[in-house]
C-alpha positions in Angstrom: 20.5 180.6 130.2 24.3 179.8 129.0 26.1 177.4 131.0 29.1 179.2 132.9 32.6 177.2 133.2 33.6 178.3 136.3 37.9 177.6 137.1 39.3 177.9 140.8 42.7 178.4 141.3 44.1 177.5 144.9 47.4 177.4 147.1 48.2 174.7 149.5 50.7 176.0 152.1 52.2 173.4 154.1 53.9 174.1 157.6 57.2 174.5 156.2 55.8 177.3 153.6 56.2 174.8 151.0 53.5 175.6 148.3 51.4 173.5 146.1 49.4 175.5 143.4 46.1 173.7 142.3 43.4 174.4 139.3 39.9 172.8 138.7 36.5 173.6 137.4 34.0 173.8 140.5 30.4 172.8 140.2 27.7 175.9 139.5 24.8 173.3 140.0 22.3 176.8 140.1 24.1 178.0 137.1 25.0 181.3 138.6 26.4 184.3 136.6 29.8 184.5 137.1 29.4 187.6 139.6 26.4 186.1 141.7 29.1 182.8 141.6 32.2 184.6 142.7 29.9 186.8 145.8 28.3 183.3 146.9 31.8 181.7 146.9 33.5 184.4 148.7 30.7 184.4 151.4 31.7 181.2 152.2 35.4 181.5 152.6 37.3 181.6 156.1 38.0 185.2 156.7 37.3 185.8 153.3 40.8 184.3 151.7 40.8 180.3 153.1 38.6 177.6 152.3 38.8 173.5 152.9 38.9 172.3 149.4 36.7 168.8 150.2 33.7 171.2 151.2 33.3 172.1 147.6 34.3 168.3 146.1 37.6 169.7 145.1 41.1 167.7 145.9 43.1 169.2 148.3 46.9 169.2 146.7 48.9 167.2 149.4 52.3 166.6 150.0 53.6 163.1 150.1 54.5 164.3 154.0 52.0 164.9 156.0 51.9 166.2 160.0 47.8 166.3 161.4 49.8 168.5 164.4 51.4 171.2 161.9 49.6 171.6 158.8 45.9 171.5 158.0 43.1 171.2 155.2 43.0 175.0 154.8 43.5 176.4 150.7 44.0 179.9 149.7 42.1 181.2 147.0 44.2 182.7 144.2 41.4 183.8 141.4 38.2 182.8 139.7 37.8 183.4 136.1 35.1 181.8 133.7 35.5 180.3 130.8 32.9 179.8 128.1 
């Protein structure tokens, strides 16, 4: 079965609305199609947009700024696309 090179883009929104864009490549350990990938992954998401980057050994982008009482660890996924 061919290896899939799975790419996650995600938005940090801070409290103030200020926005920090992120990219990676996230693990497919099972080696998922792309499709049986992107319905696992969406299953998992917080009302099916949010998702707490560290739960899936991605970085969360941070500010240099940080209030625990106004913002939070919450990304928003933008898309998944595959690359071979």
């Amino acid at each position: 079965m061919k290896k899939h090179k799975i790419i996650i883009e995600y938005l940090y929104r801070d409290a103030g609305n200020y926005k920090l864009f992120e990219e990676a490549e996230i693990a497919n350990p099972k080696n998922l199609t792309f499709h049986e990938f992107q319905r696992w992954f969406k299953s998992l998401l917080i009302d099916g947009l949010y998702f707490v980057p560290h739960d899936f050994g991605l970085v969360k982008p941070q500010f240099p700024t940080y209030n625990p009482e106004l913002d939070h660890d919450w990304c928003e996924l933008i898309p998944l696309r595959e690359e071979n």
